[in-house]
C-alpha positions in Angstrom: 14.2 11.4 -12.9 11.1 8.7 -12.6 10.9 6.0 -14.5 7.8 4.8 -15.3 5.8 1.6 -13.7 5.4 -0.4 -16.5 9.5 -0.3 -16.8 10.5 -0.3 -13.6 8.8 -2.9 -11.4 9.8 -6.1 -13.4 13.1 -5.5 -13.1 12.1 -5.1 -9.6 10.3 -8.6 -10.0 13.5 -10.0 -11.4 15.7 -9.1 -8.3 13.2 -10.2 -6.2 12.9 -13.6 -8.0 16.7 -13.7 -7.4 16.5 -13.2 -3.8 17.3 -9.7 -3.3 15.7 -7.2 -1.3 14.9 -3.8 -2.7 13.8 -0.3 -1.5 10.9 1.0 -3.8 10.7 5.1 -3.1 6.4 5.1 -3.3 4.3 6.9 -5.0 0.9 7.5 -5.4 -2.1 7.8 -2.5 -3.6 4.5 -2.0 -1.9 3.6 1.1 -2.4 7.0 2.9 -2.8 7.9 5.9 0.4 5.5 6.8 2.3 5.7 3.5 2.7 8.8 1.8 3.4 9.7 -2.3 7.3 10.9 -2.9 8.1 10.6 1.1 8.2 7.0 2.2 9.7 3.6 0.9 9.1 -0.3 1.1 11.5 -2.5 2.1 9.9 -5.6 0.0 11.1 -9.0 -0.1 10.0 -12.6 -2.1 6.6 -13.5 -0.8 6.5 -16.6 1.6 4.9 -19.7 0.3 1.9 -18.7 2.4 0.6 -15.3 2.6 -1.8 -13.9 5.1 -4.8 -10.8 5.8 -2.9 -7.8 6.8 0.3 -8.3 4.7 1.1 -5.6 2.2 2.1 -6.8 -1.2 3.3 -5.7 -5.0 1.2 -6.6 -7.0 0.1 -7.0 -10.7 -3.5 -5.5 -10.7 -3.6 -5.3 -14.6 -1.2 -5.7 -17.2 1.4 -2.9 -16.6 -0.4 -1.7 -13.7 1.4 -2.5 -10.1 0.1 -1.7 -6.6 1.4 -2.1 -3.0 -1.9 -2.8 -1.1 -3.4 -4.4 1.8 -4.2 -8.0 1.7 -7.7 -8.1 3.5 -8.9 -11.6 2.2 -7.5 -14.8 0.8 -10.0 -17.6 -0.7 -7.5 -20.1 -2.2 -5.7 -18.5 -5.0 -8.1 -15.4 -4.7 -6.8 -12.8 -2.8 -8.6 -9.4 -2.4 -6.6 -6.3 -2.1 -7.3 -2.6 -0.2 -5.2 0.4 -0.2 -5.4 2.3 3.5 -6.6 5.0 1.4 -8.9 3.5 -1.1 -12.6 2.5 -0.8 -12.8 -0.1 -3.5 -11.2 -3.4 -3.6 -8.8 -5.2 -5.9 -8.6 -9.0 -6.9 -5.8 -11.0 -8.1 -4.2 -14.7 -7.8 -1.7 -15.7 -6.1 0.8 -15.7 -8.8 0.5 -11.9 -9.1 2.1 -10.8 -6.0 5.8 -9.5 -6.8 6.9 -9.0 -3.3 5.7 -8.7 0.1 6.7 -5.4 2.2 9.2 -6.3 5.2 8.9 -2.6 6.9 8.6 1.1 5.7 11.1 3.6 5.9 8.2 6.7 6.7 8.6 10.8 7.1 12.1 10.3 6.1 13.6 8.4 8.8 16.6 6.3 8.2 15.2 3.4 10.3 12.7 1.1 8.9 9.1 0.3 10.6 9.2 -3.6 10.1 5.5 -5.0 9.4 6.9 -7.4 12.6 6.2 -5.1 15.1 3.8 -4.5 18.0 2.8 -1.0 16.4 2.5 -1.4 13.2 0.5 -5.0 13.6 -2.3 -2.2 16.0 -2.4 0.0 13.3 -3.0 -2.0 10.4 -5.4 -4.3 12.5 -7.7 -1.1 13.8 -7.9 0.4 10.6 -9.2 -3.0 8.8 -11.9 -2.7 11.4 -12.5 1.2 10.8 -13.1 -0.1 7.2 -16.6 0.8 7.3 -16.2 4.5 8.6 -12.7 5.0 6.7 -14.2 7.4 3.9 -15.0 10.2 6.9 -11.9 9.4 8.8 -10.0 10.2 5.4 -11.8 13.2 5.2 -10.8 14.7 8.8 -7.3 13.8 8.1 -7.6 15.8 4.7 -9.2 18.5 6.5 -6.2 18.3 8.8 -3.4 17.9 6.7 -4.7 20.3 3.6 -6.2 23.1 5.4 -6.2 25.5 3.1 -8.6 23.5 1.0 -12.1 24.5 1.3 -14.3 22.1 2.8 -16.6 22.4 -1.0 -12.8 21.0 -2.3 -12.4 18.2 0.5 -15.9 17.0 -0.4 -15.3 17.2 -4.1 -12.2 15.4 -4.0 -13.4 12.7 -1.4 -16.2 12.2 -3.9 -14.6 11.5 -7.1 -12.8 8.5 -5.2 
C-alpha cells in the first residue's frame, strides 16, 4: 500500500520536528543515477542551523508537492535545488527544507551510505561538475540500463524531460 505525498510527508515533518530520524522508502526518478524509484531509502534527519552545496534535502517545492534534491546553491534564504537526474532547477527558502538526508540505504543493502563519507562526498562533487554534459551521460546510462528500448525511445524520453 502507498500512501500518497501530500499525506505522508508532514507527518514525516512532524517526527522530524520532534527529533526523530526516519527512513523514507523513495520514489520517483529525480535523483537517478545514485537513487533509484521503489529500491532505495533516506535516512533523513532535522536540518542543521546551517545548510551547505552538496547536501540532499526534503523539501516543499509547492504546496503538497515534496522532493529530496541536491542543494547546488545557497544565496541567503534562497537556496536552489537539482535532482541527479533532472535538468532544471528548483527554488525555495530556507524554511521549506523538512529534513536533510544522513546516508542512503541503495540496491537493497542493509547498510547505509552516510553523505559523510569519502565516496559518496567524490560522487556527488564530480557529478555537480558534469552538470553541463549530465543530459548525454543520462542517456548512456539509459541506454545501459534499459536496453531493450530503442534508441528512437531513449531520445524521446530524454526529450520530454
Amino acid at each position: 500500500m502507498q500512501i500518497s505525498n501530500d499525506i505522508l510527508i508532514p507527518h514525516i515533518g512532524e517526527l522530524i520536528q520532534q527529533g526523530h530520524t526516519v527512513t523514507l522508502p523513495l520514489r520517483g526518478y529525480s535523483m537517478r543515477p545514485y537513487l533509484e524509484d521503489n529500491r532505495d531509502k533516506a535516512l533523513l534527519a532535522p536540518p542543521p542551523k546551517e545548510l551547505h552545496v552538496g547536501d540532499v534535502v526534503l523539501a516543499a517545492i509547492q504546496p503538497k508537492r515534496y522532493a529530496l534534491h541536491r542543494i547546488v546553491g545557497i544565496s541567503g534564504e534562497a537556496i536552489t535545488l537539482y535532482g541527479d537526474g533532472n535538468f532544471s532547477p528548483e527554488h525555495i527558502r530556507q524554511q521549506d527544507v523538512i529534513a536533510i538526508a544522513k546516508g542512503f540505504y541503495r540496491k537493497g543493502r542493509n547498510r547505509l551510505e552516510s553523505t559523510d563519507s569519502r565516496a559518496y562526498n567524490v560522487y556527488w562533487k564530480t557529478w555537480l561538475r558534469l552538470r553541463p554534459i549530465r543530459r548525454y551521460l543520462l542517456a548512456l546510462w539509459r541506454l545501459y540500463h534499459y536496453p531493450r528500448l530503442t534508441a528512437r525511445q531513449i531520445i524521446n524520453r530524454f526529450l520530454k524531460q
